[in-house]
C-alpha positions in Angstrom: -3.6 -126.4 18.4 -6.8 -126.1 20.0 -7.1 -124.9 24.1 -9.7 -124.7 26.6 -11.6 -121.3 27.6 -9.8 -121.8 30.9 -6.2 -122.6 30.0 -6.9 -119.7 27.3 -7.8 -117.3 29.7 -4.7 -118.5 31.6 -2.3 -117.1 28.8 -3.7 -114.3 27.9 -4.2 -113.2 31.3 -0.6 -114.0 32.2 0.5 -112.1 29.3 -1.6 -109.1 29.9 0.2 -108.6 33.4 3.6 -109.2 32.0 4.1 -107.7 28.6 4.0 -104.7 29.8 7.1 -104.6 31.6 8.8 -106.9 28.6 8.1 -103.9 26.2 9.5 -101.1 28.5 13.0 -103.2 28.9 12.5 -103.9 25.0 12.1 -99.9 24.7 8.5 -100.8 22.9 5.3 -99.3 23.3 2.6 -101.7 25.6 0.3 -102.4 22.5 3.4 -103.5 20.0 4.5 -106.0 22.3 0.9 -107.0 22.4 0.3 -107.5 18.9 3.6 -109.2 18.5 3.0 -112.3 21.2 -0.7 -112.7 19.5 1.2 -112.7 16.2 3.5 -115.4 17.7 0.9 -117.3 19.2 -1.8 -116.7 16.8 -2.5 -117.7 13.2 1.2 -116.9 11.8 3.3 -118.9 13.9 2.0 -121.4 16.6 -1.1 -121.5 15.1 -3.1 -121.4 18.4 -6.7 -121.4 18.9 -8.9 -120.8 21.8 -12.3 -122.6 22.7 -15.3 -120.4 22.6 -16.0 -116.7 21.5 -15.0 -115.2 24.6 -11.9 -113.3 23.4 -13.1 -111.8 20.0 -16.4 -110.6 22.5 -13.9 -108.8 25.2 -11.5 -107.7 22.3 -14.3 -105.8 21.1 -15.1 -104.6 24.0 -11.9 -103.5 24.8 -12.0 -101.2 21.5 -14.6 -99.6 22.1 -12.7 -98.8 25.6 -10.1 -97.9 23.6 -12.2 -95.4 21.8 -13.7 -93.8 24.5 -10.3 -93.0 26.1 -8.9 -91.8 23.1 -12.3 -89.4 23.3 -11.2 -88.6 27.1 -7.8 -87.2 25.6 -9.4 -84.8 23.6 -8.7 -81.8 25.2 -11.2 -79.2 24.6 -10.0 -76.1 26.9 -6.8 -76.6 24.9 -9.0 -76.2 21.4 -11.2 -73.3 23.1 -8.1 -71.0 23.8 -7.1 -71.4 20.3 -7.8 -68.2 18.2 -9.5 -67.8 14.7 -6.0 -67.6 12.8 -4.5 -70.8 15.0 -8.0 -73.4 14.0 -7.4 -72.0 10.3 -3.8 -73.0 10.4 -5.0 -76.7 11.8 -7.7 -76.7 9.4 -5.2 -75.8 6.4 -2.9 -78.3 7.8 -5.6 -81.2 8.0 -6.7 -80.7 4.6 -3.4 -80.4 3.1 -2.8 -83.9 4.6 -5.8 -85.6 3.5 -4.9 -84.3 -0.1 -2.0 -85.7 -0.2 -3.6 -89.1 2.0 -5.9 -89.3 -1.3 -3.2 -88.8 -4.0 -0.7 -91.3 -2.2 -3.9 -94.1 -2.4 -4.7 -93.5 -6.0 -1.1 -93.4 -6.7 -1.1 -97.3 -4.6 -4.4 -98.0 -6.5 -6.7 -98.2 -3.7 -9.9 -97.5 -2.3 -10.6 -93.7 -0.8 -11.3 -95.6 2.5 -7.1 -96.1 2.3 -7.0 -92.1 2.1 -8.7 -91.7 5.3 -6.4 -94.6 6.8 -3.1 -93.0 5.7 -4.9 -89.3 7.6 -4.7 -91.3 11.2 -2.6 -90.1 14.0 -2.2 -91.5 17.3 -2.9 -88.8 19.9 -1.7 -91.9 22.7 1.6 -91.5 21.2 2.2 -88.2 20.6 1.2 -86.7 24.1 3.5 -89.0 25.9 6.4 -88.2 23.6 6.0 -84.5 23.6 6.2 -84.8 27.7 9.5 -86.8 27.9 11.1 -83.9 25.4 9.5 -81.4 27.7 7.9 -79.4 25.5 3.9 -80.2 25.6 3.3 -76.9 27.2 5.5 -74.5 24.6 3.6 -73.4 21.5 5.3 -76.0 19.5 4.0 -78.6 21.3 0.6 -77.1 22.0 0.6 -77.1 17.8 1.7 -80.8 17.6 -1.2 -82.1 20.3 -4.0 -80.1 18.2 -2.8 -81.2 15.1 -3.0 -85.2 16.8 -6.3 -84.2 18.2 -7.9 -82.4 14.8 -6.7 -85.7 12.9 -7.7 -88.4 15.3 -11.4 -86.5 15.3 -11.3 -85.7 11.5 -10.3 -88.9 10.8 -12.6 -90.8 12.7 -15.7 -88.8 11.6 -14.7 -89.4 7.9 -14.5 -93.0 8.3 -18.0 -92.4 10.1 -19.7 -90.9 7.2 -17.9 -93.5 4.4 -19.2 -96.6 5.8 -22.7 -94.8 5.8 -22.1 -93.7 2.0 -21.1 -97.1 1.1 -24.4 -98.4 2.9 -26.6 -95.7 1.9 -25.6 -93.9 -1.4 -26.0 -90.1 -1.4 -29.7 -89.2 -0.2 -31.3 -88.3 2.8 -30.0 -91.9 4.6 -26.9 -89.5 4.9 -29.2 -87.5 7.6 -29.6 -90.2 9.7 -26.7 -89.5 12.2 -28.6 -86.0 12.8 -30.0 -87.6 15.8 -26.9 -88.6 17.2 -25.3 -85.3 16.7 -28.2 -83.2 18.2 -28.3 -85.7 21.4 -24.3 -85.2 21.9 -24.6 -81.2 22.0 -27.7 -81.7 24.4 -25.7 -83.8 26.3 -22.9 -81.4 26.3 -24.8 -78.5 26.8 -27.0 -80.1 29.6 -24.0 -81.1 31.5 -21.4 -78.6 31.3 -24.6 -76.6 32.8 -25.5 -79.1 35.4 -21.6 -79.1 36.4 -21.1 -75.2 36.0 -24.2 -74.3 38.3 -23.0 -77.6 40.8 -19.5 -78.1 40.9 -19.5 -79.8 44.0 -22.4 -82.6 43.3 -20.8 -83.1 39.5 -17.2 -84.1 41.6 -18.7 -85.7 44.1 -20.8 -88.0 41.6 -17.5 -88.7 39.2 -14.4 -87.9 40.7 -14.6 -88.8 44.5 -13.6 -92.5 46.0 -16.9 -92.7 47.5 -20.2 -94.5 46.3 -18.4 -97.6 45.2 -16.9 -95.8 42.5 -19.5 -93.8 41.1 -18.0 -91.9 38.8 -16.3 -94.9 36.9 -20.2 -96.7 36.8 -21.5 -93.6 35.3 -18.7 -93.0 32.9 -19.4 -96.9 31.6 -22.6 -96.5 31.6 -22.6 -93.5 29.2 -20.0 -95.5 26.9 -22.4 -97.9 26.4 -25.3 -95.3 26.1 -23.7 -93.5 22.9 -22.9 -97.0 21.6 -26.6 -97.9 21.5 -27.5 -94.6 20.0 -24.9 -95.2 17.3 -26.1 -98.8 16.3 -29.6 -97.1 16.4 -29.1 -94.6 13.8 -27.0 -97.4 11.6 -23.2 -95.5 12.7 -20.1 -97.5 13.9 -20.1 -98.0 17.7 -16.5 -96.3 17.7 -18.1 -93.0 17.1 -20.8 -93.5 20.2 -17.7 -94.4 22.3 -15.4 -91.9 20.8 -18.2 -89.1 21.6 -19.0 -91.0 25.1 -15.4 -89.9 25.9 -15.9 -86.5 24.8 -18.7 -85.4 26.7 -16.6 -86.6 29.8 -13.5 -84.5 28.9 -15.7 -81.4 28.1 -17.5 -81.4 31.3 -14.9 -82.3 33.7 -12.2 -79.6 34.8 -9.9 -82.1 36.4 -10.5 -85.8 34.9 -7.2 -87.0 35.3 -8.2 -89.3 38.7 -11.4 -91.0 36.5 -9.7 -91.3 33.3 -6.4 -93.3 35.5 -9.3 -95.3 37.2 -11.1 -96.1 33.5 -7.2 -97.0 32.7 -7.0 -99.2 35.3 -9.9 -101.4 33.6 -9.0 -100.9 29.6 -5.0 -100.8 29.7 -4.9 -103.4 32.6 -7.4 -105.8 31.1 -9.9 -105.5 28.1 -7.5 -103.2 25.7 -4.6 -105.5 25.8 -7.4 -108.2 25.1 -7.9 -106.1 21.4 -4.4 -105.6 20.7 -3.3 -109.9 21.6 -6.4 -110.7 19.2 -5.4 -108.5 16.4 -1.9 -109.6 16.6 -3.8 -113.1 16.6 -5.2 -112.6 13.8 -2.1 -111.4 11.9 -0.9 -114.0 8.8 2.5 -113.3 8.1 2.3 -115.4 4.8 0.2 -112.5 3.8 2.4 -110.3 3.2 5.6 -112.3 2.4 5.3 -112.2 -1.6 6.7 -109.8 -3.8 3.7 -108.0 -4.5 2.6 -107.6 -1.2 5.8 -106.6 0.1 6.6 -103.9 -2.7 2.9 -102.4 -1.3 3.8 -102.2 2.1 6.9 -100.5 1.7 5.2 -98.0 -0.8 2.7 -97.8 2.1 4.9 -97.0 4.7 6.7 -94.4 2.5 3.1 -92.8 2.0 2.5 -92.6 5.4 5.3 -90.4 5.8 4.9 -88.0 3.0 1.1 -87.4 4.1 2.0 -86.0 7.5 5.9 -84.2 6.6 4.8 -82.7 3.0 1.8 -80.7 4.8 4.1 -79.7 7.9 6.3 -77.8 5.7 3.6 -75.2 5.6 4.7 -74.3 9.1 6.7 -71.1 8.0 3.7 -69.5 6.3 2.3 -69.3 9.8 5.6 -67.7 11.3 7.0 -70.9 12.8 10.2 -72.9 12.0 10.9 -74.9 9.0 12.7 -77.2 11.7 9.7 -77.8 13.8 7.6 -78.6 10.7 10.0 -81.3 10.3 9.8 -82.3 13.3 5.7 -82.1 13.7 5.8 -84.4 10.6 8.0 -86.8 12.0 6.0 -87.1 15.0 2.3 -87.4 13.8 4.1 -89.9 11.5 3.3 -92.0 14.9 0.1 -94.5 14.1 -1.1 -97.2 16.5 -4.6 -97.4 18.2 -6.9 -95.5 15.6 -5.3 -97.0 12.0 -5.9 -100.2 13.3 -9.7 -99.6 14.3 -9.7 -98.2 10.9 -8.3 -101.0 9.4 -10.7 -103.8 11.6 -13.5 -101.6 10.4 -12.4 -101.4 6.6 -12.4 -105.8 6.6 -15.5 -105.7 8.5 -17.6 -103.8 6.0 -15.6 -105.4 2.9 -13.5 -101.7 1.5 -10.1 -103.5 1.9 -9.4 -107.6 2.3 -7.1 -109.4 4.9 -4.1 -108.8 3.1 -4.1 -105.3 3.6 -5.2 -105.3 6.5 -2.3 -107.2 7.3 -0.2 -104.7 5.7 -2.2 -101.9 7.5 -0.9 -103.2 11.0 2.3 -104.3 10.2 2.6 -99.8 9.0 1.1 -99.3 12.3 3.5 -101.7 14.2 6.6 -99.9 12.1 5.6 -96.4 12.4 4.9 -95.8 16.1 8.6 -96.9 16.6 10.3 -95.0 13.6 7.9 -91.8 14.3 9.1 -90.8 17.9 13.0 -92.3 16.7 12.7 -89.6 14.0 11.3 -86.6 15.8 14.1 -87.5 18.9 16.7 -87.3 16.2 15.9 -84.5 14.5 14.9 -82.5 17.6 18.9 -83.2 18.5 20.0 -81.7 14.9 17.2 -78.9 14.8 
């Protein structure tokens, strides 16, 4: 069934405002209930279609929003205190769960774009959940929140560099994101400078109410700045957000009021907009024959090994058996970034709709049974 741009707008806007709410009382996360009324409106059950390319244009933009938020969580004053034997640990950890992320998609028969899939985390997930146990400030959950960050930036960068290798071969094409790098430490550099020797003007320009809401302007206009430099070196636009984000969280000592205002625009509008046309996009039938079924669930099953099997390492760094467990369970948790992955992966042809299909559907199961399994164990541990 075919709608108008304007009775389109209608329901999606309407559903923007109210799923919210419907997924708290339905003890889901915002984005599930999301993907779940595009998947009931969308191709796999009401078959519904809107006039015009307006929503696929603002779901896009509301990924890269989505991206540059997920840069904003990156804490880096967290990383900085962390000494040499701590990043060592987080580096053993990481690679110890892309191993096993590689083994588990040779073992499915994939691609090595479905390793660095199965290596996602969801930061957004795991920062919230630590808080309602309490326990984001105690070394355990300081551990969990770098592990999140390490693989959500790992992760992210590696999918970076793929696409490139898969466009480029192995030459000096693979230099061409130089540029990008050396203009994001300048950046840094410049204006954690500029802010250290002016603290004053740097709040006054992006935290204050003043100036019409300067410092949200300025924060979208650098999004978009990093996404230009990104498509101009031939990288994904995610990364230019991603690192868009970062700058922000690196200069600013308190960017909790500008990242609730930039909230206040992605979460309130255009991200919901990305997670509705996913979930729109979604073919049930895909994934409803034997085959495809037997994958998912070896899938999911993968997705847990690769982030509990490395965790276990947590007694060789004088922590608890237990919290490795529970660690595990937690950045088990996949939402926001596996799905970029996955858009990504049927965009540039390294895995077709099927998967992709199967790819949210893990993402839809595992950021309820990740945060059920770490509250159950954290009761029994």
């Amino acid at each position: 069934m075919v709608v108008s741009k304007e009775i389109g707008l209608l329901i999606i806007s309407l559903a923007a405002a109210l799923l919210p709410g419907i997924s708290r009382r339905a003890g889901l996360p915002s984005p599930v209930g999301e993907i779940l009324f595009g998947v009931i409106i969308g191709k796999s059950l009401l078959g519904l279609q809107i006039e015009g390319n307006w929503l696929p244009f603002l779901a896009h933009l509301g990924f890269l929003v989505l991206m540059f938020q997920a840069g904003m969580e990156i804490d880096f004053k967290l990383l900085k205190g962390q000494g040499r034997k701590a990043m060592s640990f987080h580096g053993v950890l990481f690679g110890a769960t892309f191993l096993m992320a590689w083994i588990g998609a040779v073992m499915l028969s994939q691609s090595f774009f479905i390793a660095l899939v199965l290596s996602t985390t969801s930061l957004g997930l795991v920062m919230p959940i630590l808080k309602e146990a309490k326990v984001q400030n105690s070394p355990f959950g300081q551990t969990v929140l770098i592990a999140a960050t390490v693989a959500d930036f790992l992760t992210l960068l590696g999918i970076t560099f793929y696409v490139l290798w898969k466009q480029t071969g192995i030459g000096m094409d693979l230099l061409t994101p130089l540029p990008l790098f050396i203009g994001f430490a300048f950046v840094l550099w410049a204006a954690r400078l500029w802010a250290w020797w002016h603290p004053e003007k740097a709040e006054r320009l992006l935290l204050t109410e003043t100036l019409q809401e300067q410092g949200v302007r300025v924060s979208l206009a650098l999004l978009f700045l990093f996404i230009c430099l990104s498509e101009a070196v031939h990288l994904e636009p995610v990364l230019g957000a991603f690192m868009g984000g970062c700058i922000l969280s690196f200069v600013l000592r308190k960017k909790e009021n500008l990242e609730a205002k930039i909230s206040v625009i992605g979460f309130g509008f255009l991200i919901p907009m990305f997670f509705i046309n996913v979930g729109m996009g979604f073919e049930i039938q895909n994934i409803l024959t034997p085959e495809r079924i037997e994958f998912t669930i070896k899938l999911f099953a993968a997705s847990l090994l690769v982030k509990i099997l490395p965790c276990l390492v947590f007694p060789i760094w004088g922590m608890k058996f237990g919290e490795g467990l529970k660690a595990g369970a937690l950045l088990s948790s996949r939402l926001s970034l596996i799905i970029a992955a996955a858009a990504v992966g049927l965009q540039e042809g390294y895995i077709d709709i099927p998967t992709k299909d199967s790819i949210v559907l893990l993402a839809l199961v595992t950021c309820m049974t990740g945060p059920v399994l770490f509250r159950f164990l954290s009761k029994r541990i």
